[in-house]
VEXPA-592267 format. One record per residue: residue number from 1; residue in one letter; y, z negated, x negated of N, C-alpha, C in turn. Coordinates in steps of 0.2 Angstrom, whole numbers, plus 5000, padded with zeros to 4 digits. Example, Ala and Ser with C-alpha at 12.3 -4.5 7.8 and 13.67 -1.06 7.14 Angstrom:
# VEXPA-592267
PT pase tormar nnorth  nup neast canorth caup caeast cnorth  cup ceast
PT    1      A   4972 4961  4934    4978 4961   4938   4984 4961  4934
PT    2      S   4989 4965  4936    4995 4964   4932   5000 4961  4936
This chain:
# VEXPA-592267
PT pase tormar nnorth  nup neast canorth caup caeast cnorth  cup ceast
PT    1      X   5205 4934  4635    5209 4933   4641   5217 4932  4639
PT    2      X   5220 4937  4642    5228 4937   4640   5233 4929  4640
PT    3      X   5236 4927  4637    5239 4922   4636   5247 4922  4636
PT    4      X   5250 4925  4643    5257 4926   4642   5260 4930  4636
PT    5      X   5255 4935  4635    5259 4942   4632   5257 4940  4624
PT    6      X   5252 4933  4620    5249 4934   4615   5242 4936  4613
PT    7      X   5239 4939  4620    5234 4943   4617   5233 4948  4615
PT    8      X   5230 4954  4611    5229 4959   4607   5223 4961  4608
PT    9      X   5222 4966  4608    5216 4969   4607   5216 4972  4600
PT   10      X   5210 4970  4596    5208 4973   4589   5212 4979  4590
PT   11      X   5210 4984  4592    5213 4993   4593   5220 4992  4594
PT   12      X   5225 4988  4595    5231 4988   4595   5236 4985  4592
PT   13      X   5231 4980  4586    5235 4976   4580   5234 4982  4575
PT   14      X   5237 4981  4571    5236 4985   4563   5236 4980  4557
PT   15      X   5233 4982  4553    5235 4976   4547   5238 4980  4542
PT   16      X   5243 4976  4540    5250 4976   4537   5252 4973  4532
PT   17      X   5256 4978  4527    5260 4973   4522   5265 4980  4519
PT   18      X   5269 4975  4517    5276 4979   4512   5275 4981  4505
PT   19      X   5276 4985  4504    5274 4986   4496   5279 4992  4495
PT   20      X   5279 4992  4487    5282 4998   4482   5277 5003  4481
PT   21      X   5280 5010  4483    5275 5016   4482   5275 5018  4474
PT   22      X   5272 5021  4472    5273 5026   4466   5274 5030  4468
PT   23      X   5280 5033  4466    5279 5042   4466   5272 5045  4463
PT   24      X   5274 5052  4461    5268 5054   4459   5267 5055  4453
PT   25      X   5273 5054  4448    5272 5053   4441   5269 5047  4440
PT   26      X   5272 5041  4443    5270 5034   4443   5262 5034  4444
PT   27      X   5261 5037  4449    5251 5036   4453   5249 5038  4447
PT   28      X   5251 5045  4442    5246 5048   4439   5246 5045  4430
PT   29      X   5249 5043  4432    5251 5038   4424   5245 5032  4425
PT   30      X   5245 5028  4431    5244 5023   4434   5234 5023  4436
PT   31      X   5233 5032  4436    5227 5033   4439   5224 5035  4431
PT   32      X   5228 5037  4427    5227 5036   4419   5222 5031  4416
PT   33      X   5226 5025  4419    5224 5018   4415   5219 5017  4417
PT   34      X   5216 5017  4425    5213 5016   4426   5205 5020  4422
PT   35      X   5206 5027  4424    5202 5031   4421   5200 5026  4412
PT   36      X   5203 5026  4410    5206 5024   4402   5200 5016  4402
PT   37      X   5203 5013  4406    5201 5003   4403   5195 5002  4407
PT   38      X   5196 5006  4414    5190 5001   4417   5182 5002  4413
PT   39      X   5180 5008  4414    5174 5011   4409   5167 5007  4412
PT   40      X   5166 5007  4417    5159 5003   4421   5160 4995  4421
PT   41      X   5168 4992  4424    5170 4985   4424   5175 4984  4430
PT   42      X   5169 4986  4435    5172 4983   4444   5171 4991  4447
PT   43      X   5175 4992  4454    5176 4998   4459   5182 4998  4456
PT   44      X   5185 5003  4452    5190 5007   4453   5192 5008  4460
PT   45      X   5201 5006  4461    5204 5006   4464   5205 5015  4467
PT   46      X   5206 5019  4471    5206 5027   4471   5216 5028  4472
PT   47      X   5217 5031  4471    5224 5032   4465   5229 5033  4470
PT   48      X   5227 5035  4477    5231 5036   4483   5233 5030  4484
PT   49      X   5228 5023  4482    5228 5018   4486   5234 5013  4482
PT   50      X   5234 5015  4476    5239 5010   4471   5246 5011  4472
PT   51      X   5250 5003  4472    5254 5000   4476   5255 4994  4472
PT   52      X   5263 4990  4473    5263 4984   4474   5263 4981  4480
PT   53      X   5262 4975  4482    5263 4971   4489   5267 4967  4487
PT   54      X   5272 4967  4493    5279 4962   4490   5278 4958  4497
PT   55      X   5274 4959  4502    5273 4955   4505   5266 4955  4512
PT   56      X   5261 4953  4514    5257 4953   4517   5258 4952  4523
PT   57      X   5257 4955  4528    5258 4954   4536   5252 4951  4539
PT   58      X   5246 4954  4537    5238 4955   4539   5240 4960  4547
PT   59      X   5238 4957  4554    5237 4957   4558   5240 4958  4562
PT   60      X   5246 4963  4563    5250 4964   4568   5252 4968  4576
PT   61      X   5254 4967  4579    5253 4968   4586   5261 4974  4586
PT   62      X   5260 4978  4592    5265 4983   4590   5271 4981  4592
PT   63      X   5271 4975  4595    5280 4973   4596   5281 4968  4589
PT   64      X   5277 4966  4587    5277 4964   4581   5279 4969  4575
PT   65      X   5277 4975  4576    5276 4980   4571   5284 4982  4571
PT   66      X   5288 4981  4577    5293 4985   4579   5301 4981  4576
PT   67      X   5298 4972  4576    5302 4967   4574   5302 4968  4564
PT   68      X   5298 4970  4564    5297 4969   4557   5300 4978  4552
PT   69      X   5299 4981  4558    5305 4988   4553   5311 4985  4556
PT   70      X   5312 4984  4562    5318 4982   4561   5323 4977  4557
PT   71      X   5318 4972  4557    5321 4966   4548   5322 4970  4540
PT   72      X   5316 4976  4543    5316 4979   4534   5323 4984  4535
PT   73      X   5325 4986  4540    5331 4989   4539   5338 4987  4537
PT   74      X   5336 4981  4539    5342 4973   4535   5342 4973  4529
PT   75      X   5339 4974  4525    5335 4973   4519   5343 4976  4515
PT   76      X   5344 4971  4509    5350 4978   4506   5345 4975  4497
PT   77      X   5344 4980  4495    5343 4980   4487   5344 4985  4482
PT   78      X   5345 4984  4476    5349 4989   4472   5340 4994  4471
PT   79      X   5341 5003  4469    5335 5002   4465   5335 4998  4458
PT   80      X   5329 4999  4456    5328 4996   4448   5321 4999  4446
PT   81      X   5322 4999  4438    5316 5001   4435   5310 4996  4434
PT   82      X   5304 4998  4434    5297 4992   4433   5295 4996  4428
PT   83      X   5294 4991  4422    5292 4995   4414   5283 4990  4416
PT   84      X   5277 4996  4417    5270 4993   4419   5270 4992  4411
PT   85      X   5268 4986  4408    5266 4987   4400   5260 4981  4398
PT   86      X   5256 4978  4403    5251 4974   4403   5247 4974  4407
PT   87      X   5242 4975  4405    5234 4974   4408   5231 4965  4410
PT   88      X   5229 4965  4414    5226 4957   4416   5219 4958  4420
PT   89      X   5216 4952  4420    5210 4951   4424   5210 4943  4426
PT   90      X   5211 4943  4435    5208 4937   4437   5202 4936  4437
PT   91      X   5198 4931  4435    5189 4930   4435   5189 4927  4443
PT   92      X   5194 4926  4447    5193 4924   4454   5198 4927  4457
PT   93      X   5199 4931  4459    5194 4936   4465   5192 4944  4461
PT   94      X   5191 4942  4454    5188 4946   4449   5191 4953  4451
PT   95      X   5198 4955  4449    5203 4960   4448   5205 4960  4444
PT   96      X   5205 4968  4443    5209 4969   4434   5217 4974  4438
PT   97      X   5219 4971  4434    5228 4974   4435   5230 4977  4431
PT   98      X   5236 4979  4433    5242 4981   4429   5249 4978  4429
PT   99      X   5251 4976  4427    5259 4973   4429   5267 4974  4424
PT  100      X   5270 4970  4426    5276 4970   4420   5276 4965  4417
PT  101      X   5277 4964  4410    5279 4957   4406   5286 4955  4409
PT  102      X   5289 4958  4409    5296 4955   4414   5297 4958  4421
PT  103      X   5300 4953  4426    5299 4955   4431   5309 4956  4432
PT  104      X   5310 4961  4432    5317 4965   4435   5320 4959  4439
PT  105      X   5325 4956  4438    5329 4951   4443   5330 4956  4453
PT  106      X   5329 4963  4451    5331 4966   4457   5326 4967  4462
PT  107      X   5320 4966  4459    5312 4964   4462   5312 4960  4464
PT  108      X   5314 4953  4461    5313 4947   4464   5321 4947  4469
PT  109      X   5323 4949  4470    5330 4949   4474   5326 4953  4482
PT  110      X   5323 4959  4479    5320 4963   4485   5315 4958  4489
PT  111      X   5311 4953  4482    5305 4950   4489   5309 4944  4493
PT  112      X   5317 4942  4489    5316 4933   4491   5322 4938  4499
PT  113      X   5325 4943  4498    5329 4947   4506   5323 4947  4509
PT  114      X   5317 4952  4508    5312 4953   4511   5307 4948  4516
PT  115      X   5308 4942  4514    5304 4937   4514   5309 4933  4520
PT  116      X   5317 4933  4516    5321 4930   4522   5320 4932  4528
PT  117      X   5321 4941  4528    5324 4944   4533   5318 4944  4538
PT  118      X   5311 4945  4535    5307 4946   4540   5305 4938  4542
PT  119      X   5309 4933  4541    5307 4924   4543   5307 4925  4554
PT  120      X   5312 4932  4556    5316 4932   4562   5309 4933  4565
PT  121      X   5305 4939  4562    5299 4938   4564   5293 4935  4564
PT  122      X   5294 4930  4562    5288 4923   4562   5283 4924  4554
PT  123      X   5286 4930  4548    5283 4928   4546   5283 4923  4542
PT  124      X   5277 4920  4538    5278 4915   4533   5275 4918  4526
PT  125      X   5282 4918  4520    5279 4919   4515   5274 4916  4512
PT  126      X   5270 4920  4509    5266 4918   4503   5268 4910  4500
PT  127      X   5266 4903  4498    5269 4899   4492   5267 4902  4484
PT  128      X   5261 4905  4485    5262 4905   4478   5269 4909  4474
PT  129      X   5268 4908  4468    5274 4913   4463   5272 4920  4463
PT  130      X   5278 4924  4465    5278 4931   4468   5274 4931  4461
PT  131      X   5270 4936  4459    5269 4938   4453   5268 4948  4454
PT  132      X   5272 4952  4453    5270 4959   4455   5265 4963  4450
PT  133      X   5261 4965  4451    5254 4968   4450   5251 4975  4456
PT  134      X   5246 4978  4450    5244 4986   4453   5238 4984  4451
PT  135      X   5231 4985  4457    5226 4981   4459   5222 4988  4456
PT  136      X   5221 4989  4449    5216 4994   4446   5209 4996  4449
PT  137      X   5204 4990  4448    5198 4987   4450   5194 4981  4452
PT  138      X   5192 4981  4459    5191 4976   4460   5182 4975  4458
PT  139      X   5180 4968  4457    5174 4969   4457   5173 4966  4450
PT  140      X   5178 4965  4446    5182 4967   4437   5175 4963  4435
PT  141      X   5171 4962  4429    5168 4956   4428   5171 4952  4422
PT  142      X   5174 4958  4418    5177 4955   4411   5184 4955  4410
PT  143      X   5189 4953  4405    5195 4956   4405   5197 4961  4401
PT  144      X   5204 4964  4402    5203 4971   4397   5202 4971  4390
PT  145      X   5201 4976  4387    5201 4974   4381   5204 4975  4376
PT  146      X   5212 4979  4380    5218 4979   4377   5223 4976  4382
PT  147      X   5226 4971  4382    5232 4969   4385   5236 4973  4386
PT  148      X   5240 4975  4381    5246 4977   4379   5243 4984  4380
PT  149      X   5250 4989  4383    5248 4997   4383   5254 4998  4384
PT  150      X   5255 5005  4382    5261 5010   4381   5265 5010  4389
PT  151      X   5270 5007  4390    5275 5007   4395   5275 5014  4402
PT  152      X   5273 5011  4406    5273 5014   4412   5280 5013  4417
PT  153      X   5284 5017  4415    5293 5017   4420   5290 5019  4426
PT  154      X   5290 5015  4431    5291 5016   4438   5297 5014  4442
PT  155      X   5300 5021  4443    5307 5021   4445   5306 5016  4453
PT  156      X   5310 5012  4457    5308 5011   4463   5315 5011  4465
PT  157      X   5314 5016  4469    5320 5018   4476   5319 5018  4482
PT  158      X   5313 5015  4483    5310 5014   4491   5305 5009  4490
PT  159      X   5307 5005  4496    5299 5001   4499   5297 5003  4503
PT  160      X   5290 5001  4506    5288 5005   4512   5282 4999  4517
PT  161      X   5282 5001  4522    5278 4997   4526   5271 5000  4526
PT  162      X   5265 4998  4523    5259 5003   4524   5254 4997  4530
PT  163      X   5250 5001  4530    5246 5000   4536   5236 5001  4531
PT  164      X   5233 4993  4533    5227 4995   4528   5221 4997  4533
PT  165      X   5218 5004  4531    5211 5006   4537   5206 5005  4535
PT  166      X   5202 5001  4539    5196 5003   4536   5191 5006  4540
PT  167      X   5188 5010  4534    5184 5017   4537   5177 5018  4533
PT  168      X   5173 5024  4535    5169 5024   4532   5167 5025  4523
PT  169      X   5172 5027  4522    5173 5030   4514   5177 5024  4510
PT  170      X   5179 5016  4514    5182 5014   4510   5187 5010  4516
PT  171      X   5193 5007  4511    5200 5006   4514   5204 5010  4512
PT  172      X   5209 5014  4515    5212 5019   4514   5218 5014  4517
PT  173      X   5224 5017  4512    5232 5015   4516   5237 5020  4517
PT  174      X   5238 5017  4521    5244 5022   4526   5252 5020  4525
PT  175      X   5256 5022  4524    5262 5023   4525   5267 5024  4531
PT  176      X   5268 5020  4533    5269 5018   4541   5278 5020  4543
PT  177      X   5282 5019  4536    5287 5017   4536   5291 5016  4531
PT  178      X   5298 5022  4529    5300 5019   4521   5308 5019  4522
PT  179      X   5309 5013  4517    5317 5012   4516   5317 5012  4511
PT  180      X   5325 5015  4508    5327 5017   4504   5330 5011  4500
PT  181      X   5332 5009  4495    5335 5003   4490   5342 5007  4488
PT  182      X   5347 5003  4489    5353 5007   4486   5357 5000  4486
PT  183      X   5363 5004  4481    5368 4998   4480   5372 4994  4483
């Protein structure tokens, strides 16, 4: 039952989140590792799908949808480079990654703007510590068995707003919407 304009019908919310794309040298370097560590330790992640989330929407309505490109066109950050140079495994919610041992001061600049700007739209950030990570495999049962790996440069000059489906073959992500990072 409608409630002064907060009701939604499943079919016209989307679920939602920001993240950093890899180009396609990035994806394939990325789809590398995976191939490389995981080796029968969880569901490989499928290489179209990997990404960072800089920030989780879930559940959005399409005036919703329209408030939050509008906030990310507010957005000012410089690009910067992500050097991927370590492997991790949480044993809860049993995920194997990839991330940076240093996290670029310009990343963290992008999520703490990101996080302000989109506040206009009601969201609430995350509390935990942003920690940025590429989600290899889920399902992981053990952790890698090399930490350390030859540096992956992911140049990032865009964020992008993607949209998560689910479908018969999986979750598949969409790319809804990109801004560019500049000085």
């Amino acid at each position: 039952m409608p409630c002064g304009g907060c009701w939604m019908s499943a079919a016209a919310s989307q679920r939602l989140f920001f993240a950093l794309w890899p180009d396609d040298e990035t994806r394939a370097a990325l789809a590398t590792l995976i191939h490389t560590h995981i080796r029968r330790n969880g569901h490989a992640v499928a290489a179209a799908n990997l990404h960072i989330t800089l920030a989780f929407l879930g559940n959005q309505s399409p005036e919703q949808r329209a408030c939050l490109e509008v906030a990310a066109s507010a957005v000012s950050a410089p690009p910067f480079e992500l050097s991927i140079d370590r492997l991790g495994h949480w044993a809860r919610p049993r995920i194997f990654w990839a991330g940076p041992s240093d996290v670029p001061d310009a990343l963290k600049m992008l999520v703490a703007e990101l996080n302000q700007t989109l506040a206009a739209c009601g969201y609430q950030p995350e509390q935990r510590h942003f920690q940025p990570h590429i989600t290899l495999a889920r399902k992981a049962l053990r952790p890698p068995e090399h930490i350390q790996i030859p540096a992956i440069v992911w140049p990032a000059q865009e964020f992008c707003l993607v949209e998560s489906v689910s479908g018969e073959r999986g979750v598949e992500y969409r790319v809804m919407g990109r801004w560019p990072l500049q000085d």
